[in-house]
C-alpha positions as CSV (number, residue, x, y, z in Angstrom):
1,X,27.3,103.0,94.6
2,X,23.8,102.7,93.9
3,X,23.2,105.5,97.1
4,X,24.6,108.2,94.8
5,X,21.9,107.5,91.8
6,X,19.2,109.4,92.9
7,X,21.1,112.4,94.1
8,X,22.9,111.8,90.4
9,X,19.2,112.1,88.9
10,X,18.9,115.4,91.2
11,X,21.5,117.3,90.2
12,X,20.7,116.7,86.5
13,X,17.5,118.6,87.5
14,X,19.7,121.2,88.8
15,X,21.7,121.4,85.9
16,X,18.3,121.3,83.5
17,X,17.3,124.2,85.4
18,X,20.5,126.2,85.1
19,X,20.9,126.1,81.8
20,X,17.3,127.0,81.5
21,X,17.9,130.2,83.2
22,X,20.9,131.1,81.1
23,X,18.7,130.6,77.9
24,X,16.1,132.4,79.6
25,X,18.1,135.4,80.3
26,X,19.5,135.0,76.8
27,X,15.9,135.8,75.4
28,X,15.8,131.6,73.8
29,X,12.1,131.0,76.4
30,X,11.6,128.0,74.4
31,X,14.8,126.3,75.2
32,X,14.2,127.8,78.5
33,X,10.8,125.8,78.8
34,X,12.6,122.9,77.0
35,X,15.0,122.8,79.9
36,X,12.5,122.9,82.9
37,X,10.6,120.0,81.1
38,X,13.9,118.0,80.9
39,X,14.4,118.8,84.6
40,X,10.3,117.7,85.8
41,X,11.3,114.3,84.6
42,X,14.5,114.4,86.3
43,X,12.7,115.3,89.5
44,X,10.1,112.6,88.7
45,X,12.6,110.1,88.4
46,X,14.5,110.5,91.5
47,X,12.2,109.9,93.7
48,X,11.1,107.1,92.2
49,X,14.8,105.6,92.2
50,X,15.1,105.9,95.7
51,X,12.1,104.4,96.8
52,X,12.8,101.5,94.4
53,X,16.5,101.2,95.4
54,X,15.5,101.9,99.3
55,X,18.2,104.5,99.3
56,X,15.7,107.7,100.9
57,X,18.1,109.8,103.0
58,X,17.9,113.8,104.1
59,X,20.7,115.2,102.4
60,X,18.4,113.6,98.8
61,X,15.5,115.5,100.2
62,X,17.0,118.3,101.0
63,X,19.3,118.1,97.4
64,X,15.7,117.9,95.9
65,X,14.2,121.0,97.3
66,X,17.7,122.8,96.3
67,X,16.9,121.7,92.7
68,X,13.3,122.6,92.5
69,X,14.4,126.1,93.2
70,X,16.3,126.7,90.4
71,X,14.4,124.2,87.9
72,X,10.8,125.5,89.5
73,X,11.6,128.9,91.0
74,X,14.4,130.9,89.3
75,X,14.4,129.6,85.2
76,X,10.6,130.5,85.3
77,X,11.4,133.5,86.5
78,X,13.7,134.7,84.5
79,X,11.4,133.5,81.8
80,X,9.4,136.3,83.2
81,X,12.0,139.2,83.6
82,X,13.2,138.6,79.8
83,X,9.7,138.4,78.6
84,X,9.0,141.9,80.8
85,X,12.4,143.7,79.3
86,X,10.4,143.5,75.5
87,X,7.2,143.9,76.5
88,X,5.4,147.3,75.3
89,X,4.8,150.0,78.4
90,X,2.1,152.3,78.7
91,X,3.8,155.8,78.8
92,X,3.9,156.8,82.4
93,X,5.8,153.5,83.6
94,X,8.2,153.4,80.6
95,X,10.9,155.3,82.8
96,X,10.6,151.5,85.2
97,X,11.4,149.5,82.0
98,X,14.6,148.9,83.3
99,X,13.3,148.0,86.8
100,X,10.2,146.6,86.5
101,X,11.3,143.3,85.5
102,X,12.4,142.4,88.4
103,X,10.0,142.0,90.0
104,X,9.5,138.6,88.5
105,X,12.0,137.1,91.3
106,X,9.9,137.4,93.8
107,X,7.7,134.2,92.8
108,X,11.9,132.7,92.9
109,X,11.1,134.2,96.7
110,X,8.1,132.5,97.3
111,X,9.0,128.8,95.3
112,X,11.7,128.7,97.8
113,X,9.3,129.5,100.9
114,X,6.8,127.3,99.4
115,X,9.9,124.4,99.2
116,X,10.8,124.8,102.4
117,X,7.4,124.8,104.0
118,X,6.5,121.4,102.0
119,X,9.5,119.8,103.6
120,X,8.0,120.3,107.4
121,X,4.8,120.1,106.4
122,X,3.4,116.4,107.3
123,X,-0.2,117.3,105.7
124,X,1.9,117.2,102.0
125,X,2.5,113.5,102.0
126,X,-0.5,112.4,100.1
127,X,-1.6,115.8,98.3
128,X,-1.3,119.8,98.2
129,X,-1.3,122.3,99.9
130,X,-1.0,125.2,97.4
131,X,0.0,125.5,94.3
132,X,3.1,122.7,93.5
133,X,6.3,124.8,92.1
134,X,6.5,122.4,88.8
135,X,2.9,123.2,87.9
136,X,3.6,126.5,88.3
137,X,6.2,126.9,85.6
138,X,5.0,125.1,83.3
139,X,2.1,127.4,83.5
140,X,4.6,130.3,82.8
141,X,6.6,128.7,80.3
142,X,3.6,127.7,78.3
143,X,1.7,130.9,78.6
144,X,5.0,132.8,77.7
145,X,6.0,130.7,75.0
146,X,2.9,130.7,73.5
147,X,1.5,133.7,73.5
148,X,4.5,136.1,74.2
149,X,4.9,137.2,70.5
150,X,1.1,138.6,71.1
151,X,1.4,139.6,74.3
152,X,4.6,141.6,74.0
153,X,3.1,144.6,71.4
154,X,-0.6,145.3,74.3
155,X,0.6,147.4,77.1
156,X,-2.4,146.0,79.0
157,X,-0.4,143.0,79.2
158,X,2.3,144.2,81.5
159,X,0.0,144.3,84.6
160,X,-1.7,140.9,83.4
161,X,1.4,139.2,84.0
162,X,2.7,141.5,86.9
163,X,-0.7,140.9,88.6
164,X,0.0,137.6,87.5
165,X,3.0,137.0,89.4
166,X,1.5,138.2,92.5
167,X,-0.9,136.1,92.6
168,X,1.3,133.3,91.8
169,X,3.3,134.0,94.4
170,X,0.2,133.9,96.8
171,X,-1.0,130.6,95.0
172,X,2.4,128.8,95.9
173,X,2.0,129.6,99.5
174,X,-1.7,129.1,100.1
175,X,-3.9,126.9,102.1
176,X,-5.6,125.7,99.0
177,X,-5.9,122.2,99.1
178,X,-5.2,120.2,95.7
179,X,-5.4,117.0,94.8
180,X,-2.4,114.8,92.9
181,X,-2.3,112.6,90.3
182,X,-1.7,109.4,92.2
183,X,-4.1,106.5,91.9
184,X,-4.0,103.8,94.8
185,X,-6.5,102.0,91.8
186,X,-8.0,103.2,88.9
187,X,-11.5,102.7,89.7
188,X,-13.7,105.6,89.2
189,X,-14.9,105.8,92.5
190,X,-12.6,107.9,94.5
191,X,-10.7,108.9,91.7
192,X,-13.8,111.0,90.1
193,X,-11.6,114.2,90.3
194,X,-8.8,113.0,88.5
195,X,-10.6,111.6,85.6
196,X,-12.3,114.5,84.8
197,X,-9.1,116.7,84.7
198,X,-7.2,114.4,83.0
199,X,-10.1,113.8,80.2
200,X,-10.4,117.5,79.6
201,X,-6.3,117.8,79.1
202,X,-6.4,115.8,75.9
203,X,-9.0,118.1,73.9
204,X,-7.2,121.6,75.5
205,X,-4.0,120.1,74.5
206,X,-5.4,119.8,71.3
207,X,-6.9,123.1,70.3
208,X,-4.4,125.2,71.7
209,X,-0.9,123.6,71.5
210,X,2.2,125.0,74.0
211,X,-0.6,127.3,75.7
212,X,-2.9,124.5,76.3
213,X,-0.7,123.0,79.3
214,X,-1.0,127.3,80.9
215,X,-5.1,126.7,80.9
216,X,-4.5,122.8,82.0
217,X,-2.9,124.5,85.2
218,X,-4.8,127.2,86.0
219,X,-8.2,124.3,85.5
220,X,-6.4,122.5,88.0
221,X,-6.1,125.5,90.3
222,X,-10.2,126.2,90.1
223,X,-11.0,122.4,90.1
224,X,-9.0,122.3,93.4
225,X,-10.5,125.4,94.8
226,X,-14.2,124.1,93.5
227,X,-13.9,120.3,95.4
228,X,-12.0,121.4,98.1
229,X,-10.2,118.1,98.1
230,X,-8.1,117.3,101.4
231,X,-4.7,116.8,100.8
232,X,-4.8,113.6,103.2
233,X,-7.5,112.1,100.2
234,X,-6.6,110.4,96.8
């Protein structure tokens, strides 16, 4: 019985992130973001609950990755296409309102590639290599549910967030090396990285609400990029 927990904890994940793309494409982003929150601690959890239970087995791995993709990959990008359906358009591309939007699912495209590569890729067991698919929407949920209203009404902000997901897309894929929040001890030494970005999430958090955890992610991104941490390092 207890073999089937973890899995059961993985397909709540799923489910989180189905239902997050039907608000998504129902316009409700904040449910939406809601949803993909609810499944990041179901995909913390289950994990957890195998290791603890010692019931680790491929098809749970494989179930994970399968989750992520919805959860990770398609809810924040529908959170995307909705937000690009109300968004104003400069005149010349108004004609691609309706098509336009699409082009959200291709950062779907590249959270699955980015899944799949992180399963075969032994360098991953300790750290990152590119940018991690949950960091990624919460970066989109956030920035979308917390500044969409003001985005929505500058037509400058349709390439921001096109632009945006392209380099999303490349971000998820990369050979950017980032570190993760696990501590083998909670010295300072070692862990001087960490500490910083966690100290500067409180105050961000703080002063800009929902949008603070969009700049929490893309400070992660430079800090990354800046120490150049291996991902074999913690």
């Amino acid at each position: 019985m207890k073999k089937h927990i973890p899995n059961s904890i993985t397909c709540c994940n799923l489910i989180s992130g189905s239902i997050a793309t039907g608000f998504a494409f129902g316009g409700n982003i904040e449910m939406a973001l809601l949803l993909i929150i609810i499944g990041a601690v179901f995909d913390f959890f289950d994990g957890m609950v195998a290791r603890l239970l010692h019931v680790s087995s491929p098809i749970g791995k494989e179930l994970d990755s399968l989750a992520d993709v919805i959860t990770f990959g398609l809810a924040p990008s529908t959170i995307i296409f909705s937000q690009l359906h109300v968004m104003a358009y400069p005149t010349f591309l108004e004609p691609l309102r309706d098509y336009l939007p699409y082009v959200a699912f291709v950062m779907a495209a590249f959270s699955a590639l980015r899944l799949a590569k992180f399963n075969l890729d032994e360098r991953q067991a300790l750290g990152f290599i590119g940018l991690p698919t949950p960091a990624n929407a919460l970066f989109w949920g956030s920035l979308l549910v917390g500044l969409g209203d003001k985005l929505e009404n500058h037509s400058w902000a349709l390439f921001f967030i096109l632009a945006g997901v392209l380099i999303s897309s490349w971000l998820l894929v990369s050979e950017i090396p980032m570190f993760a929040l696990k501590f083998k001890h909670w010295g300072f030494k070692g862990n001087e990285v960490k500490y910083v970005f966690l100290s500067t999430c409180i105050p961000l958090i703080l002063i800009f609400g929902i949008s603070s955890f969009a700049i929490i992610i893309a400070w992660y991104v430079i800090l990354s990029a800046i120490v150049k941490q291996s991902p074999t390092q913690k």
